[in-house]
C-alpha positions in Angstrom: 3.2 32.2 14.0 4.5 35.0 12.1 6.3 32.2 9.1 3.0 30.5 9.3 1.0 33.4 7.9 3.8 35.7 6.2 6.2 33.2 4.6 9.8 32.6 6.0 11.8 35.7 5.5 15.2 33.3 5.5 14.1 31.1 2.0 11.4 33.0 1.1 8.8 30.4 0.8 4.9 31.7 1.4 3.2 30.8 4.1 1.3 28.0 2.2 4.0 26.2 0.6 5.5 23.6 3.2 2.0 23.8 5.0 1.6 19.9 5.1 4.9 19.5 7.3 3.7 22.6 9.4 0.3 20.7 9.9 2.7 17.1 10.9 4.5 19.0 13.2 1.7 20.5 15.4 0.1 17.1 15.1 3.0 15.7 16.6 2.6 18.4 19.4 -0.5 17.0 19.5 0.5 13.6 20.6 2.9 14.9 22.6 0.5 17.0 24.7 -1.6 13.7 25.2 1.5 11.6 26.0 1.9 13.4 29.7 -1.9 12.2 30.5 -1.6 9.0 29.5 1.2 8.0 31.1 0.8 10.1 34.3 -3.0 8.5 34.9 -1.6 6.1 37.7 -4.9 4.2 37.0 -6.9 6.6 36.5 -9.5 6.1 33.6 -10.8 9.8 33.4 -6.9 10.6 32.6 -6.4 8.0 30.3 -9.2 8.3 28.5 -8.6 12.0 27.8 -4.8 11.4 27.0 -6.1 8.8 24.4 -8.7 10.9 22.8 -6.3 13.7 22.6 -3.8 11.5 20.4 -6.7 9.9 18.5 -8.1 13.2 17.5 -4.2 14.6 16.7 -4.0 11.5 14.2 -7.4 12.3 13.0 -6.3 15.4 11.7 -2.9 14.4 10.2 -5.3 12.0 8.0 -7.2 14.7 7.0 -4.2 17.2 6.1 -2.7 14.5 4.4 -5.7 13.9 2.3 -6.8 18.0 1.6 -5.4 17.7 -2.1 -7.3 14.5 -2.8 -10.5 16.1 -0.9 -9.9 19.2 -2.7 -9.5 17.5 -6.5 -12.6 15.4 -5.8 -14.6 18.0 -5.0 -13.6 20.8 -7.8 -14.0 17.6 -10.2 -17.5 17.0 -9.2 -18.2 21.0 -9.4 -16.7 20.1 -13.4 -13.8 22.6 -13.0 -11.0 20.3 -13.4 
């Protein structure tokens, strides 16, 4: 956690630049946390179901880290500061 909020002391990046491929990583912890319920469910639908929604949500929020920039330039445009 502490290159996430410091910057990495080895290239000397800040902690914000690089975020986006931070943000796809733990996404793809995401789906890999939801992977073991789905396949593990042996029929069950309570386990499935929450396996699914947890990868659903984990791709959820990939689309809206990808698209931060774009949500962030349409809103300071419509606020007239850019």
């Amino acid at each position: 956690m502490r290159h996430w909020r410091a910057g990495c002391p080895q290239t000397g990046k800040s902690g914000s630049e690089g975020g986006r491929w931070k943000s796809t990583d733990l996404v793809g912890r995401q789906l890999a946390g939801g992977l073991p319920y789905y396949m593990s469910a042996a029929g069950s639908p309570h386990q499935m179901e929450r396996g699914k929604s947890a990868m659903v949500n984990a791709i959820g929020g990939l689309a809206i880290v990808l698209s931060a920039r774009l949500i962030a330039g349409m809103i300071q445009t419509a606020l007239g500061g850019g």
